[in-house]
PDB file of N, CA, C and O in Angstrom, chain B, residues numbered from 101:
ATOM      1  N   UNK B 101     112.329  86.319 112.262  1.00  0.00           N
ATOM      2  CA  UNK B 101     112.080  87.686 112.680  1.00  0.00           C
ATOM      3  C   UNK B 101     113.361  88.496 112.484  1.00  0.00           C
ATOM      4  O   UNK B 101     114.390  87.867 112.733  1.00  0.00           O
ATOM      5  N   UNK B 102     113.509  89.777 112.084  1.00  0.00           N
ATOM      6  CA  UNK B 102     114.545  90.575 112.127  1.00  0.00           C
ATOM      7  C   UNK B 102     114.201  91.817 112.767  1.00  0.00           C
ATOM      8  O   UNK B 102     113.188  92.515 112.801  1.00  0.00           O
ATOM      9  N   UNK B 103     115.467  91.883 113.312  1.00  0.00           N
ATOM     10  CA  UNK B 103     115.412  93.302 113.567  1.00  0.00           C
ATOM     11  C   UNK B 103     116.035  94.497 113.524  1.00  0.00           C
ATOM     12  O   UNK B 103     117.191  94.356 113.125  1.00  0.00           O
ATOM     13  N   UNK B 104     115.785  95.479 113.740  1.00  0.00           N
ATOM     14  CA  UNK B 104     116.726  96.750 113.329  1.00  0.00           C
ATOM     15  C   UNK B 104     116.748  97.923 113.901  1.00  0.00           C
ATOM     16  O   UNK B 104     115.746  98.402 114.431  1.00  0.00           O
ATOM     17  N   UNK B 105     117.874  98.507 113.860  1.00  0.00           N
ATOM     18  CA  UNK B 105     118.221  99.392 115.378  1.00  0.00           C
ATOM     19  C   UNK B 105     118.451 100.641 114.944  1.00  0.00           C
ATOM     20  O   UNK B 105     119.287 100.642 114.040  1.00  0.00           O
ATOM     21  N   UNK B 106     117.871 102.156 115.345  1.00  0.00           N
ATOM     22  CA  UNK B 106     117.899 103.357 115.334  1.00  0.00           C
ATOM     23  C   UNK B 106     117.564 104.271 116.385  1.00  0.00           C
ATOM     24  O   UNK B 106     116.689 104.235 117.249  1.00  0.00           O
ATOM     25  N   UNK B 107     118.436 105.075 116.119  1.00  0.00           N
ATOM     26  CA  UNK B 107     118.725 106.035 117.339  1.00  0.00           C
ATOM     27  C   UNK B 107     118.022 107.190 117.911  1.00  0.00           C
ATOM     28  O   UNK B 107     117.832 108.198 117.231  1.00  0.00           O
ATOM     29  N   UNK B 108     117.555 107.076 119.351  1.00  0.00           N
ATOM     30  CA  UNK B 108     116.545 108.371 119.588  1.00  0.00           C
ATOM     31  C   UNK B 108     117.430 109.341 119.627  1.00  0.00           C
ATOM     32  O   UNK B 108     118.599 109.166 119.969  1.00  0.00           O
ATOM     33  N   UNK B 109     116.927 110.465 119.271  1.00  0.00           N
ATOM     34  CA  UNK B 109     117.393 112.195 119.117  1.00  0.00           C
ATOM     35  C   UNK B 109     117.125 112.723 120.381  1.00  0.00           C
ATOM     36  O   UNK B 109     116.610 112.114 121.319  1.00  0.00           O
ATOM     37  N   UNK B 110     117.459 113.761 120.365  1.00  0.00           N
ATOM     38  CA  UNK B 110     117.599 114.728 121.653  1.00  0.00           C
ATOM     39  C   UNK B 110     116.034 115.205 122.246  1.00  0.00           C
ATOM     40  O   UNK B 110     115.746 115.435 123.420  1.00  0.00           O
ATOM     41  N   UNK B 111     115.305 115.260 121.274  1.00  0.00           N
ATOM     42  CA  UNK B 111     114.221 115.720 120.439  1.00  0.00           C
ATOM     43  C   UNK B 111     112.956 114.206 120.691  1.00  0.00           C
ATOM     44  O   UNK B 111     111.740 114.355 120.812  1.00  0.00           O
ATOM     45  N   UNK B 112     113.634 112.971 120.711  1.00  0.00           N
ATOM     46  CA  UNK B 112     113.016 112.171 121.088  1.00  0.00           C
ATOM     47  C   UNK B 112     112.099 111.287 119.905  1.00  0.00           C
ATOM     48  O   UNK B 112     111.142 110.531 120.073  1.00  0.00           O
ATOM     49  N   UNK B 113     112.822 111.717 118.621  1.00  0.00           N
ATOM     50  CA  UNK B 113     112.515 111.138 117.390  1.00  0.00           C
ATOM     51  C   UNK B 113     113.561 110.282 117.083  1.00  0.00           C
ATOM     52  O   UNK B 113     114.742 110.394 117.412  1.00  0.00           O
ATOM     53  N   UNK B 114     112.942 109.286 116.323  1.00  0.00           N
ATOM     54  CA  UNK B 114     113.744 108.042 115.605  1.00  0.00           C
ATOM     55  C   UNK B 114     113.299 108.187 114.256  1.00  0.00           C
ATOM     56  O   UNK B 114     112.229 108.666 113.882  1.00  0.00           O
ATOM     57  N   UNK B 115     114.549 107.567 113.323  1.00  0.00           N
ATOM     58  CA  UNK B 115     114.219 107.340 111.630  1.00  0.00           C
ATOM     59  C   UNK B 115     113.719 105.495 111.778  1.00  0.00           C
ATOM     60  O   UNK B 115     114.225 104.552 112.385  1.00  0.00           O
ATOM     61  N   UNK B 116     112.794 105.595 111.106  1.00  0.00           N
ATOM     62  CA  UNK B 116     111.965 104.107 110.798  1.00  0.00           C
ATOM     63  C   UNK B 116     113.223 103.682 109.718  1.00  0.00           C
ATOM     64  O   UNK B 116     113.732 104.535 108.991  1.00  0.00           O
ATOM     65  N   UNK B 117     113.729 102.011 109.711  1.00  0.00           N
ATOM     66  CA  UNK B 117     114.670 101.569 108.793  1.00  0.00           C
ATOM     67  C   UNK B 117     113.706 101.992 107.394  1.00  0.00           C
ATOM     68  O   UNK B 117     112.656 102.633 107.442  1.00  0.00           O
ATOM     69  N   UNK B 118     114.345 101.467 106.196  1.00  0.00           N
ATOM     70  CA  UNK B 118     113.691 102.132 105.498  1.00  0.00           C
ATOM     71  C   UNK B 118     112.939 100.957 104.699  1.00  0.00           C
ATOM     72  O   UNK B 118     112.003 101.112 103.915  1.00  0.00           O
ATOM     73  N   UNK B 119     113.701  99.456 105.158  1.00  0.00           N
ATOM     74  CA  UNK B 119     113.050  98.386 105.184  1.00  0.00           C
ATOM     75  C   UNK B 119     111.871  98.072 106.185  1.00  0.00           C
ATOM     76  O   UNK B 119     111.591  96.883 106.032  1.00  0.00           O
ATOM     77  N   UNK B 120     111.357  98.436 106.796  1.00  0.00           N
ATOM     78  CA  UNK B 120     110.475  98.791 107.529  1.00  0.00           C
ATOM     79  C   UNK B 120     109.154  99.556 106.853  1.00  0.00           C
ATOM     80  O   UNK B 120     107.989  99.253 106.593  1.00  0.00           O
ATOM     81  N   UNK B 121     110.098 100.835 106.710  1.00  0.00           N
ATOM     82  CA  UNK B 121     109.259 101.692 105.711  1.00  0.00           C
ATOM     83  C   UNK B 121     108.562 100.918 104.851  1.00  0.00           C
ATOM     84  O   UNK B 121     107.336 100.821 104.912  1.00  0.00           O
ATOM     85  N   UNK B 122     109.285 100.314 103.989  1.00  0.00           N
ATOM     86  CA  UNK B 122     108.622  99.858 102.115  1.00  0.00           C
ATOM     87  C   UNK B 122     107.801  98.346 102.786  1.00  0.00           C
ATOM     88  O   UNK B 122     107.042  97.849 101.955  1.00  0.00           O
ATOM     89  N   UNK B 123     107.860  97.630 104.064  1.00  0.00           N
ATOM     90  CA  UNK B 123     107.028  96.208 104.893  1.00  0.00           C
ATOM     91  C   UNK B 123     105.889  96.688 105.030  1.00  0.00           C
ATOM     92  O   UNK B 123     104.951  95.897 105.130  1.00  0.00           O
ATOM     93  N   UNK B 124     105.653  98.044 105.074  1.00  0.00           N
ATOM     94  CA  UNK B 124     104.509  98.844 105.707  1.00  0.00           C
ATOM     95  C   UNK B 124     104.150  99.823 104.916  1.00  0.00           C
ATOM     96  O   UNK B 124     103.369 100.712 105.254  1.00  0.00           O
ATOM     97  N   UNK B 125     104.963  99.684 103.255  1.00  0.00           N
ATOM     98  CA  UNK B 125     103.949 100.630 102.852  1.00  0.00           C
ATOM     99  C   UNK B 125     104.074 102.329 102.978  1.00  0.00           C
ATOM    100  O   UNK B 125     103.409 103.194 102.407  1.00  0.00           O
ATOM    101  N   UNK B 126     104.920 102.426 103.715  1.00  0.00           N
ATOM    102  CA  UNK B 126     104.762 103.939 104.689  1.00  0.00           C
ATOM    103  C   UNK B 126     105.229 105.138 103.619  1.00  0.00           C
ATOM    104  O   UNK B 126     105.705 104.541 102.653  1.00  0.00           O
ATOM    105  N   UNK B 127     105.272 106.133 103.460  1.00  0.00           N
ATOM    106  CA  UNK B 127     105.231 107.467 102.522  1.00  0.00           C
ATOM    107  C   UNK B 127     104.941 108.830 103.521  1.00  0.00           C
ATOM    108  O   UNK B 127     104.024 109.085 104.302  1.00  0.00           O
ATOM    109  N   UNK B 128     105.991 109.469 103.173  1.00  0.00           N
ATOM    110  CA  UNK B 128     105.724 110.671 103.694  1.00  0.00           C
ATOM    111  C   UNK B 128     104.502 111.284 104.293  1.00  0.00           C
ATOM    112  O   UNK B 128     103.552 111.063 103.542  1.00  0.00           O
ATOM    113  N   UNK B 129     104.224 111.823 105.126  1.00  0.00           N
ATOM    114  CA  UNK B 129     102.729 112.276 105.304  1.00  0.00           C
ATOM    115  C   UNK B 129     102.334 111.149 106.436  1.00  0.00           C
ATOM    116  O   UNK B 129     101.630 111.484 107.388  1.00  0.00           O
ATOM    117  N   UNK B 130     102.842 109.713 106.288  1.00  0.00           N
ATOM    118  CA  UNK B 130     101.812 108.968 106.903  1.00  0.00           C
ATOM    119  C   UNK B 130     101.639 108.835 108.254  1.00  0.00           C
ATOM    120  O   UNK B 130     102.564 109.224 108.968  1.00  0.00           O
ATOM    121  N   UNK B 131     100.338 108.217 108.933  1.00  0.00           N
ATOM    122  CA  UNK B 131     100.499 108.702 110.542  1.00  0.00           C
ATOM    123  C   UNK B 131     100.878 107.193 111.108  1.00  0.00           C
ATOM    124  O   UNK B 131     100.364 106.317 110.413  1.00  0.00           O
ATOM    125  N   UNK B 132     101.476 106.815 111.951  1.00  0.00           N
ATOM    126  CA  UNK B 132     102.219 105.643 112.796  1.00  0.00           C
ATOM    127  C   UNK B 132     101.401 105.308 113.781  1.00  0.00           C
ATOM    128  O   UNK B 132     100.782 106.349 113.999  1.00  0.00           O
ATOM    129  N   UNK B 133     100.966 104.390 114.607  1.00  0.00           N
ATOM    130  CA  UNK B 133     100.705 104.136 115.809  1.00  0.00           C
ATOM    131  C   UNK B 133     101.247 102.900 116.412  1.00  0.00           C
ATOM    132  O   UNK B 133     101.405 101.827 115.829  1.00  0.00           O
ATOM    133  N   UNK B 134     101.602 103.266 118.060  1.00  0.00           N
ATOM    134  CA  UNK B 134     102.946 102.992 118.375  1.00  0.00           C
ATOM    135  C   UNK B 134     101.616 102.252 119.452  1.00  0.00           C
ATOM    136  O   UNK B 134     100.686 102.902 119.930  1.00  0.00           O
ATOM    137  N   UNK B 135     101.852 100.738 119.647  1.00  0.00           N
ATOM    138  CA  UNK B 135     100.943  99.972 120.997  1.00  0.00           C
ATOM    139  C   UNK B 135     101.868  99.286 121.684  1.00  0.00           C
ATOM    140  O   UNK B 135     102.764  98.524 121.322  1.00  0.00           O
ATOM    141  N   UNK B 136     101.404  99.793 123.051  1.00  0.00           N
ATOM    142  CA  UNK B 136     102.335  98.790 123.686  1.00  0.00           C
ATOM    143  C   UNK B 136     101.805  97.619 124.455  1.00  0.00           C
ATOM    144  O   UNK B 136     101.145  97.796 125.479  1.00  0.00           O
ATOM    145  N   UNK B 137     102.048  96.554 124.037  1.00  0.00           N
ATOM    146  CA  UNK B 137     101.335  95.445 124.214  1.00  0.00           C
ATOM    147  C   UNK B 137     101.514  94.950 125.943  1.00  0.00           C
ATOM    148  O   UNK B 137     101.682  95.924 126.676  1.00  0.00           O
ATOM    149  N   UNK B 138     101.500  93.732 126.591  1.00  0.00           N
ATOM    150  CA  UNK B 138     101.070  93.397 127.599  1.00  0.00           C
ATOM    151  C   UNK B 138     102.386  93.346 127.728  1.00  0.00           C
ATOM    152  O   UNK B 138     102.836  94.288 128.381  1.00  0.00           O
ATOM    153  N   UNK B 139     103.432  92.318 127.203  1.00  0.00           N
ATOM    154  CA  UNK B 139     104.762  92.237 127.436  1.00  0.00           C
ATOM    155  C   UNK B 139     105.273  93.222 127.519  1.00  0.00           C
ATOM    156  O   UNK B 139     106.431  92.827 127.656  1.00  0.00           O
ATOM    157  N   UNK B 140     105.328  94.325 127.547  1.00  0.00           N
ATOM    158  CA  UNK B 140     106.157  95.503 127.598  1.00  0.00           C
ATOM    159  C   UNK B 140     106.806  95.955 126.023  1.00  0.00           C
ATOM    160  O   UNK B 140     107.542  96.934 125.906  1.00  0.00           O
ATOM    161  N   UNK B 141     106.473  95.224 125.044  1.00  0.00           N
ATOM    162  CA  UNK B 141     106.921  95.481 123.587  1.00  0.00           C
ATOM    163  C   UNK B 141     105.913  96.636 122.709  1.00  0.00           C
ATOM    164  O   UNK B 141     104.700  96.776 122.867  1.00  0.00           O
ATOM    165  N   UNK B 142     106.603  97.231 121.963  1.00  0.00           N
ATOM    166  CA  UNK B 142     106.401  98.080 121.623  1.00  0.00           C
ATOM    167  C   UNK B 142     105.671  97.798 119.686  1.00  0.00           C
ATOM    168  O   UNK B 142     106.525  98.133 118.866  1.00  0.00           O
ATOM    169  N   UNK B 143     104.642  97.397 119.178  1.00  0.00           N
ATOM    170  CA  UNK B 143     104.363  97.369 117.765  1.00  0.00           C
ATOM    171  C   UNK B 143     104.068  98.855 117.265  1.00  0.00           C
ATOM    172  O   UNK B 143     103.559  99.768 117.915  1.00  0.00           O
ATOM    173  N   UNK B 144     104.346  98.860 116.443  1.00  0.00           N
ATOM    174  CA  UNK B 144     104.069 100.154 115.042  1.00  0.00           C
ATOM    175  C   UNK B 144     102.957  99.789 114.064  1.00  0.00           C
ATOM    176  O   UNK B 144     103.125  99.027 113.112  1.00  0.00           O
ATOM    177  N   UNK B 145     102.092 100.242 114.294  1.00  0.00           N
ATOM    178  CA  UNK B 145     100.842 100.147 112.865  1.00  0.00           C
ATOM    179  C   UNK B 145     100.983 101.594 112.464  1.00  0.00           C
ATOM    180  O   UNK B 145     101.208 102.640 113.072  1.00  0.00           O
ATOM    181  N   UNK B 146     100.757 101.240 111.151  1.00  0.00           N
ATOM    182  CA  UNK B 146     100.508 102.147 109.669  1.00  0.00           C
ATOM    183  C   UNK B 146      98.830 102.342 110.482  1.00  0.00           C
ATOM    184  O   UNK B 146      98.182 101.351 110.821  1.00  0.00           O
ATOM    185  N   UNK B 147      98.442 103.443 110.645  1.00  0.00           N
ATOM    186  CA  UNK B 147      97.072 103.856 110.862  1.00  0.00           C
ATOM    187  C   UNK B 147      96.068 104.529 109.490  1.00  0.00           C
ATOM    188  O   UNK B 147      96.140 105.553 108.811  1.00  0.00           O
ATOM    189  N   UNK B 148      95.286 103.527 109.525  1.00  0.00           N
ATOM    190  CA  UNK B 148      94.499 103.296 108.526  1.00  0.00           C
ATOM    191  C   UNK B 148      93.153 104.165 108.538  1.00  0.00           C
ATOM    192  O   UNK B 148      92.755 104.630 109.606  1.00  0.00           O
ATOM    193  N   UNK B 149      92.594 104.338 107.581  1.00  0.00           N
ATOM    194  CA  UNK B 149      91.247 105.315 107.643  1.00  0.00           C
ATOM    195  C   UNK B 149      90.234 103.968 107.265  1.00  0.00           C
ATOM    196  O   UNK B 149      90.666 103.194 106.411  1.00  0.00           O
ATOM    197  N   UNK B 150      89.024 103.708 107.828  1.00  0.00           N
ATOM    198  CA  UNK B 150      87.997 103.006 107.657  1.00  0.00           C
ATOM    199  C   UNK B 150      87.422 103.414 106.062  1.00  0.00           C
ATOM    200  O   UNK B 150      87.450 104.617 105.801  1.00  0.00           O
ATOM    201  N   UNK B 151      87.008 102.662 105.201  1.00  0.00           N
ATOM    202  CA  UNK B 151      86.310 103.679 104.134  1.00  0.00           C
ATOM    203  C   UNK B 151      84.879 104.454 104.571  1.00  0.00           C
ATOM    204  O   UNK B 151      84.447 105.414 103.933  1.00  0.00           O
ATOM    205  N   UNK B 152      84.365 104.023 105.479  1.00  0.00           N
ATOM    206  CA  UNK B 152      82.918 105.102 105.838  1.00  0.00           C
ATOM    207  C   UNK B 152      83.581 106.040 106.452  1.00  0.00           C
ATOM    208  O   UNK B 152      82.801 106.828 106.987  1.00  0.00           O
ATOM    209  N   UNK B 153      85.367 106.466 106.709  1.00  0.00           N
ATOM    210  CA  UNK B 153      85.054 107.894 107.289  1.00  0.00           C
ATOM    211  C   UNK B 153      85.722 108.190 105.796  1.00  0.00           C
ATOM    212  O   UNK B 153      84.674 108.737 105.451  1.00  0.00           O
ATOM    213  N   UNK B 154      86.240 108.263 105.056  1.00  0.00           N
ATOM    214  CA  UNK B 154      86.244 108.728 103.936  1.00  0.00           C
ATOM    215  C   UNK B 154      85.274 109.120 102.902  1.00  0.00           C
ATOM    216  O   UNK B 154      85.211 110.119 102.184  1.00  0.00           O
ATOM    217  N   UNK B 155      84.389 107.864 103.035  1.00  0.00           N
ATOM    218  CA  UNK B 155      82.786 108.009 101.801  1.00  0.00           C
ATOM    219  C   UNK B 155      82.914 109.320 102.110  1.00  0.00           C
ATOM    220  O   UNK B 155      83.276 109.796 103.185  1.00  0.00           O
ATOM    221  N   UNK B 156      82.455 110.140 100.662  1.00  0.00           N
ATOM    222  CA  UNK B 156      81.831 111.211 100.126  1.00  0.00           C
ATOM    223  C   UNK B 156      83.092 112.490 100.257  1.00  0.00           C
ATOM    224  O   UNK B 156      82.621 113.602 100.019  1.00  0.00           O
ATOM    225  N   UNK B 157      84.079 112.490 100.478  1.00  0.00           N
ATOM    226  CA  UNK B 157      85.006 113.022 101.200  1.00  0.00           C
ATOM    227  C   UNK B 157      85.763 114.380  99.769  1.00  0.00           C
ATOM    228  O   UNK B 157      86.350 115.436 100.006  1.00  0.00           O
ATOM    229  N   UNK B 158      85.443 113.801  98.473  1.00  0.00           N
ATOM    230  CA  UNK B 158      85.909 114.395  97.645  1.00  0.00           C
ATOM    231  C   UNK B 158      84.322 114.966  96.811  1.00  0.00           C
ATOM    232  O   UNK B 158      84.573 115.756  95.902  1.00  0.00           O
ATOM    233  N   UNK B 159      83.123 114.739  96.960  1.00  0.00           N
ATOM    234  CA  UNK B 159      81.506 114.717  96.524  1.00  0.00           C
ATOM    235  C   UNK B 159      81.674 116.559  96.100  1.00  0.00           C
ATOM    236  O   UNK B 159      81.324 117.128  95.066  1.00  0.00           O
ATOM    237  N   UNK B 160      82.474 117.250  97.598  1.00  0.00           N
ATOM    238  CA  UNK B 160      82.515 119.023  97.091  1.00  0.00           C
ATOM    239  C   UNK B 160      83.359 119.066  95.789  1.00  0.00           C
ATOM    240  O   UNK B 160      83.675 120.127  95.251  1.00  0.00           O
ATOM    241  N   UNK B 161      83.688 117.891  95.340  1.00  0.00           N
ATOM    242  CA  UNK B 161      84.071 118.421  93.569  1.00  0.00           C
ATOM    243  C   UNK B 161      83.597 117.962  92.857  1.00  0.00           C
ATOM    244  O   UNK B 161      83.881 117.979  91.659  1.00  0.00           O
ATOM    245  N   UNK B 162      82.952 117.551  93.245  1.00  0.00           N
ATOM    246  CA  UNK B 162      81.770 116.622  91.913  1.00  0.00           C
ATOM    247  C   UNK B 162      81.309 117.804  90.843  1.00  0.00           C
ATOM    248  O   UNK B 162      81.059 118.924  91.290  1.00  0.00           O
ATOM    249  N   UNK B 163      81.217 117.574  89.631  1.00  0.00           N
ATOM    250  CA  UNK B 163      80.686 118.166  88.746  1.00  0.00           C
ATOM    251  C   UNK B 163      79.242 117.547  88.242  1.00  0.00           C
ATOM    252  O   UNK B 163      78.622 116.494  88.388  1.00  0.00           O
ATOM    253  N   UNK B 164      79.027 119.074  87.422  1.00  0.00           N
ATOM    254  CA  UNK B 164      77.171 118.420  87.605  1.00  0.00           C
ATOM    255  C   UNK B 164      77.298 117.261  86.289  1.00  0.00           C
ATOM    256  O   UNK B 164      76.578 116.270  86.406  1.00  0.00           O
ATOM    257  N   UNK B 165      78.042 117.337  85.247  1.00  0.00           N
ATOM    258  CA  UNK B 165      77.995 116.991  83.690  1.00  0.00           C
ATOM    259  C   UNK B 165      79.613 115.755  83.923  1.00  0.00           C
ATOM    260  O   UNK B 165      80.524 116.242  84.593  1.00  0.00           O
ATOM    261  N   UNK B 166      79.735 114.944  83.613  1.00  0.00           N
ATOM    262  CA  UNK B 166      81.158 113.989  83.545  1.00  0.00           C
ATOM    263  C   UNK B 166      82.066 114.619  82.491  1.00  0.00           C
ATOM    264  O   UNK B 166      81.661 114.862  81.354  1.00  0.00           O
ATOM    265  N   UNK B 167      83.216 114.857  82.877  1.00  0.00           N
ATOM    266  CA  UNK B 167      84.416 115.484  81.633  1.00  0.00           C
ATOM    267  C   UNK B 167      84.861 114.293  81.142  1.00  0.00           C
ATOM    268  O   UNK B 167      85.257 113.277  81.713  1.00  0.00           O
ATOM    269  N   UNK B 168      84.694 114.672  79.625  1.00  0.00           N
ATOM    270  CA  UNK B 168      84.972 114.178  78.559  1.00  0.00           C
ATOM    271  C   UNK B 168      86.497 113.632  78.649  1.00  0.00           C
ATOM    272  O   UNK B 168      87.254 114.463  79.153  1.00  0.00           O
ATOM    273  N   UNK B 169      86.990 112.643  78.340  1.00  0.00           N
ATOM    274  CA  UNK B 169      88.804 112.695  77.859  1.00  0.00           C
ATOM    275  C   UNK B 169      89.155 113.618  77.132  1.00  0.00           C
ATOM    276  O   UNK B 169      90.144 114.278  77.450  1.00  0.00           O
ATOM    277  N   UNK B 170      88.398 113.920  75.907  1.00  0.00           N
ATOM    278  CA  UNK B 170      89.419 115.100  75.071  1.00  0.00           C
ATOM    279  C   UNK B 170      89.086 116.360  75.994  1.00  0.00           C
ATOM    280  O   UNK B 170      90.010 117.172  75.948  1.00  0.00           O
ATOM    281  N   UNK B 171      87.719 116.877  77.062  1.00  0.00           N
ATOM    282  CA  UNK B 171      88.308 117.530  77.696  1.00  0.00           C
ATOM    283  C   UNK B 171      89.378 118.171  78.723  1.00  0.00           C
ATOM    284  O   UNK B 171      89.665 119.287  79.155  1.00  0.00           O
ATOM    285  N   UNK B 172      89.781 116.914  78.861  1.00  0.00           N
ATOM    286  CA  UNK B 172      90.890 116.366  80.202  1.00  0.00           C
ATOM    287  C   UNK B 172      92.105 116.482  79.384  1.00  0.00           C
ATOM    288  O   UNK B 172      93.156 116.932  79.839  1.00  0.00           O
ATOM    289  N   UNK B 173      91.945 116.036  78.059  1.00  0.00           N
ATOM    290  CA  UNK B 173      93.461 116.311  77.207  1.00  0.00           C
ATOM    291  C   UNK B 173      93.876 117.975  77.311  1.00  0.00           C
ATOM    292  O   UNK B 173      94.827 118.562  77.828  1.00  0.00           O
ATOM    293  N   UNK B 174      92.765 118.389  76.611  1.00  0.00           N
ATOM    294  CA  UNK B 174      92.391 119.954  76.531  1.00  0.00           C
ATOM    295  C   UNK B 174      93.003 120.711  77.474  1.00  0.00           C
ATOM    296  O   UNK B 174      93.883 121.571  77.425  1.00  0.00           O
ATOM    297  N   UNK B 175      92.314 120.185  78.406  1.00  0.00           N
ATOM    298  CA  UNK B 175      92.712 121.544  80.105  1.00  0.00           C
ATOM    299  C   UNK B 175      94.429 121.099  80.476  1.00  0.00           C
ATOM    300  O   UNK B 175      95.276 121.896  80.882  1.00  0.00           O
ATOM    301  N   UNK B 176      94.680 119.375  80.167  1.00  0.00           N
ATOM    302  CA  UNK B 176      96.403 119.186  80.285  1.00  0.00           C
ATOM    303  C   UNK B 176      97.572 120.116  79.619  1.00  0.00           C
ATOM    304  O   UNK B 176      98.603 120.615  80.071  1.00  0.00           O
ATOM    305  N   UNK B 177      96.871 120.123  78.197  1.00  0.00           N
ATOM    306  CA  UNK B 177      97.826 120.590  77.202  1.00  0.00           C
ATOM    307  C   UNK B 177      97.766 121.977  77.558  1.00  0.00           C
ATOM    308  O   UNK B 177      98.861 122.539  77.548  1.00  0.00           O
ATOM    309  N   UNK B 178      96.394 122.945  77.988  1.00  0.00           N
ATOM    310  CA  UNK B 178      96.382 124.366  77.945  1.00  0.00           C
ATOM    311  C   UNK B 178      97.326 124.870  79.039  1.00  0.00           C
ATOM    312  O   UNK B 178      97.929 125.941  78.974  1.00  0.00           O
ATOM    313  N   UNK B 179      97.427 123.632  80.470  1.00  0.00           N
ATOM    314  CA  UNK B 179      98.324 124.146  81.735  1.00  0.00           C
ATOM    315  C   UNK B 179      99.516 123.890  81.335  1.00  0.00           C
ATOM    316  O   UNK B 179     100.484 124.379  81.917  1.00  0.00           O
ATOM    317  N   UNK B 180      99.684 122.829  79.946  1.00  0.00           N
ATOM    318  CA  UNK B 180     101.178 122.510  79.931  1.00  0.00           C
ATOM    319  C   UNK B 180     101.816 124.061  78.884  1.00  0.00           C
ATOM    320  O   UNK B 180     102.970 124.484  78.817  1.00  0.00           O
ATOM    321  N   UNK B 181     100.911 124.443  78.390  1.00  0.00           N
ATOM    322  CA  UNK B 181     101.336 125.669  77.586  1.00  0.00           C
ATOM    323  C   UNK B 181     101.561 126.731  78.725  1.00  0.00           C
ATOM    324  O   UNK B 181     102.551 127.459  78.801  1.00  0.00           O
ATOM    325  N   UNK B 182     100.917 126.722  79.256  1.00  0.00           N
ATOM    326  CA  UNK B 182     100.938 127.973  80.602  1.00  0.00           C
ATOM    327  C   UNK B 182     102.087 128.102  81.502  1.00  0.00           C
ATOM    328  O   UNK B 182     102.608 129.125  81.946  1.00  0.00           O
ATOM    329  N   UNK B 183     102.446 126.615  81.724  1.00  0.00           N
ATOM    330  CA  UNK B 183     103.618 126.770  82.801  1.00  0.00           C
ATOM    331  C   UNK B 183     104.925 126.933  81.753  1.00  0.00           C
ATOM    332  O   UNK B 183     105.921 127.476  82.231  1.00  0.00           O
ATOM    333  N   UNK B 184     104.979 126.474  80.296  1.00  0.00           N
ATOM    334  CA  UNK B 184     106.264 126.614  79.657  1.00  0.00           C
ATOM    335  C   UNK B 184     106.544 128.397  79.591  1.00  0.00           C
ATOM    336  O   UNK B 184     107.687 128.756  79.308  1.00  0.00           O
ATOM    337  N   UNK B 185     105.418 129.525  79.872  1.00  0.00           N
ATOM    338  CA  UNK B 185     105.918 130.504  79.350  1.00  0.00           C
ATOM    339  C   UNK B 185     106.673 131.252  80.576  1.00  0.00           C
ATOM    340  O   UNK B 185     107.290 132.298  80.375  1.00  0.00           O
TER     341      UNK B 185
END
């Protein structure tokens, strides 16, 4: 087991090691949950989404027809012209 030590703020925030971070996966954005078990110890889970609350979650972009690759090349190259000017 290892462990590793960081400092609460005034504010009452701590930085996660960053070996910690990359054990768990963790990335900006992500949400933590902090349990405190029977012993008085404290675990950290990475809080996870079930996939049934996700199913269908992106469906409001579904298109009626599937895009083509050369259309997907198409619309890349036209934004890559757009942002160079």
């Amino acid at each position: 087991m290892n462990a590793f030590v960081s400092t609460v703020t005034q504010k009452g925030q701590v930085t996660i090691p960053k070996s910690v971070r990359d054990n768990l996966h963790l990335v900006t954005g992500d949400k933590i949950e902090f349990v405190l078990n029977d012993r008085g110890e404290v675990v950290i889970k990475p809080v996870t989404r079930k996939v049934a609350e996700v199913a269908g979650l992106l469906s409001k972009y579904k298109k009626s027809q599937p895009v083509s690759i050369e259309a997907m090349d198409q619309a890349v190259a036209q934004y890559i012209r757009n942002e160079a000017v």
